[in-house]
PyMOL commands that place a pseudoatom at each C-alpha (Angstrom):
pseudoatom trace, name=CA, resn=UNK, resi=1, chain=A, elem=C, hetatm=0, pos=[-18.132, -18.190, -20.651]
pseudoatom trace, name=CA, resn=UNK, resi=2, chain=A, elem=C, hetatm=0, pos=[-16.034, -16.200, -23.359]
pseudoatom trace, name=CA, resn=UNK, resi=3, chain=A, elem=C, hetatm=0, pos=[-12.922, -14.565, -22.612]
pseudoatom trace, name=CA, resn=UNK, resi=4, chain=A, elem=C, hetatm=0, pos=[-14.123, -10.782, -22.396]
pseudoatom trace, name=CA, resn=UNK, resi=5, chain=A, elem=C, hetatm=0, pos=[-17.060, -12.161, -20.101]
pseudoatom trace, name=CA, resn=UNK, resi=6, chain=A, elem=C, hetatm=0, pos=[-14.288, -13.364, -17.605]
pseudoatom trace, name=CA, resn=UNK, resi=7, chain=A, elem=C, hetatm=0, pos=[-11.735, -10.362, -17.748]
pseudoatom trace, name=CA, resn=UNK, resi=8, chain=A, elem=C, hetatm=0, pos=[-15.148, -7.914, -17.216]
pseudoatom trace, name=CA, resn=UNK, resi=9, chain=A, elem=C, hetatm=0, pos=[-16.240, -10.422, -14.441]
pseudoatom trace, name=CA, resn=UNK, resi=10, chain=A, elem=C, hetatm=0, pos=[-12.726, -10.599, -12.439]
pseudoatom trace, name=CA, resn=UNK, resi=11, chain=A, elem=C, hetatm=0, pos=[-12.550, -6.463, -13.104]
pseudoatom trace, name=CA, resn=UNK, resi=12, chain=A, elem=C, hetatm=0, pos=[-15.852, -6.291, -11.343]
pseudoatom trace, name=CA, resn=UNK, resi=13, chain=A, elem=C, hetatm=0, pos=[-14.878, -8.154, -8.433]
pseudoatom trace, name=CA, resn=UNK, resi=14, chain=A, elem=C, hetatm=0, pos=[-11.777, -6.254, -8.041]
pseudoatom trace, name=CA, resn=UNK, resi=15, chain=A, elem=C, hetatm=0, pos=[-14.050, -2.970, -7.781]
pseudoatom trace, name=CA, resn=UNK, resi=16, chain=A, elem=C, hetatm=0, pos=[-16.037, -4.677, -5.097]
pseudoatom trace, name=CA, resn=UNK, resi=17, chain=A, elem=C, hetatm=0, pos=[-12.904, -5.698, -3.160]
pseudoatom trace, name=CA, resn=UNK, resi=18, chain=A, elem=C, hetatm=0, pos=[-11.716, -2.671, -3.447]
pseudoatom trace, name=CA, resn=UNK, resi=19, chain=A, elem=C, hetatm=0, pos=[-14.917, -0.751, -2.218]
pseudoatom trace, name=CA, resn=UNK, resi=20, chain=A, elem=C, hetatm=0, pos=[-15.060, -3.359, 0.693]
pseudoatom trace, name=CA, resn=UNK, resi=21, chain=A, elem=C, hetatm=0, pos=[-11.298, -2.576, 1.858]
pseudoatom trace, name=CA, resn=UNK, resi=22, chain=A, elem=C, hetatm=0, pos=[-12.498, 1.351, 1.843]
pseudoatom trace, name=CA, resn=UNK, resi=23, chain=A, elem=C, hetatm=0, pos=[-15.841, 0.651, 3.827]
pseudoatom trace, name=CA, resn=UNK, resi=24, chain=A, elem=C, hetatm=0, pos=[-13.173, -1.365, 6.126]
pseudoatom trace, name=CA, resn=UNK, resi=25, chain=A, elem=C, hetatm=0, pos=[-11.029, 1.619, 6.287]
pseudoatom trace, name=CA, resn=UNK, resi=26, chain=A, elem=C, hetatm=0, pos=[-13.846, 3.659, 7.253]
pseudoatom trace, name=CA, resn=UNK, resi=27, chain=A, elem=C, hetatm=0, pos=[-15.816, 1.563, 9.768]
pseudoatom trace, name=CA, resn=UNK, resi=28, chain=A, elem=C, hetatm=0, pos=[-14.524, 2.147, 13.369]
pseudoatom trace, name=CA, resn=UNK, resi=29, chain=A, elem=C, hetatm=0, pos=[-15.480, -1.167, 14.187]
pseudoatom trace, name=CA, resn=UNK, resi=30, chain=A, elem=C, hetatm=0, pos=[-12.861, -3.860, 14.635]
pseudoatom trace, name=CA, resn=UNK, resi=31, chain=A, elem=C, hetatm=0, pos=[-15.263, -6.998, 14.278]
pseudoatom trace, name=CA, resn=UNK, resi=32, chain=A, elem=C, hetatm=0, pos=[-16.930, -5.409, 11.003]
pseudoatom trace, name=CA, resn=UNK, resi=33, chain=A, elem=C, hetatm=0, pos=[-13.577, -4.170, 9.801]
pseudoatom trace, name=CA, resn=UNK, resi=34, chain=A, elem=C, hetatm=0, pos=[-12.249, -7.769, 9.866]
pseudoatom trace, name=CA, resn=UNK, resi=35, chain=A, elem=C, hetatm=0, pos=[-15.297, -8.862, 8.336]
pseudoatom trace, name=CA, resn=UNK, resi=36, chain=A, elem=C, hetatm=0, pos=[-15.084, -6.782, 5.774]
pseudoatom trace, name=CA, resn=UNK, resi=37, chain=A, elem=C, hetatm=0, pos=[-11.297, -7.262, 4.884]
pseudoatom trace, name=CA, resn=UNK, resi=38, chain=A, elem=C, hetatm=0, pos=[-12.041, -10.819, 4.783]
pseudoatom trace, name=CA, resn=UNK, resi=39, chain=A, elem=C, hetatm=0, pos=[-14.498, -10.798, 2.634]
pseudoatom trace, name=CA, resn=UNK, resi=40, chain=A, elem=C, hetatm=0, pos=[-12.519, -8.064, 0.126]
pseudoatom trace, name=CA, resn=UNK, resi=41, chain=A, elem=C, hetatm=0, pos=[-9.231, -10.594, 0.168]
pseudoatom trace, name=CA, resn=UNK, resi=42, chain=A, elem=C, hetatm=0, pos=[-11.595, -13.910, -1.060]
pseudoatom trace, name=CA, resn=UNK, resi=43, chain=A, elem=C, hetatm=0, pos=[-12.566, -11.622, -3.898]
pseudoatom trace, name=CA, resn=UNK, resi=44, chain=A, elem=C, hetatm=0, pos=[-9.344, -10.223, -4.971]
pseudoatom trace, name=CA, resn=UNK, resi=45, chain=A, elem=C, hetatm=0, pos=[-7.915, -13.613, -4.546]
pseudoatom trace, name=CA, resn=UNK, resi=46, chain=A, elem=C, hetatm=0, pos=[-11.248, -15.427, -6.920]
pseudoatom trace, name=CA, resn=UNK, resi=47, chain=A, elem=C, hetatm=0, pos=[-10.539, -12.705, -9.251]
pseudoatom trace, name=CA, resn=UNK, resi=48, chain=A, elem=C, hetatm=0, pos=[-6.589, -12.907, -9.578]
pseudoatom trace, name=CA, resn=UNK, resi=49, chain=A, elem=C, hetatm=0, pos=[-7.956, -16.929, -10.086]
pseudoatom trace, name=CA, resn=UNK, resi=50, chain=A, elem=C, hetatm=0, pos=[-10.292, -16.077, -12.890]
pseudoatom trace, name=CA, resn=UNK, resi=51, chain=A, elem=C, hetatm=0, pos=[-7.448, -13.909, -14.328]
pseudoatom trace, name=CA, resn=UNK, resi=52, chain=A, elem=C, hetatm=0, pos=[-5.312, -17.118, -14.298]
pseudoatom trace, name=CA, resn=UNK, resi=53, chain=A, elem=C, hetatm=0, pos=[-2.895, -15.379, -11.979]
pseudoatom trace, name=CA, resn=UNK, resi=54, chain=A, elem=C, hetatm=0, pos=[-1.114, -16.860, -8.911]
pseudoatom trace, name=CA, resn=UNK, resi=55, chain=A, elem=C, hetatm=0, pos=[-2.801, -15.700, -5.235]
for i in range(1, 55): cmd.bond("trace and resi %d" % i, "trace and resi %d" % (i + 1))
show_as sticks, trace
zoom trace
């Protein structure tokens, strides 16, 4: 995969995680709110990994 395909890839899973931590912020409940901060903190961490940064 080239370079710019990567960079555009980890920026779009950043925008995801970052929708998914305001859907968490919104939801009132606790078990999907987990859920969803879960899932938001796997993608910011695969993307920081893609970016070659440390987690």
């Amino acid at each position: 995969m080239s370079v710019a395909r990567e960079v555009n890839r980890a920026q779009q899973m950043r925008e995801k995680a970052r929708h998914l931590t305001e859907a968490a912020e919104r939801t009132s409940d606790p078990e999907q709110r987990s859920r969803l901060q879960e899932k938001a903190r796997k993608l910011q961490e695969q993307s920081d990994r893609q970016d070659g940064m440390p987690v």
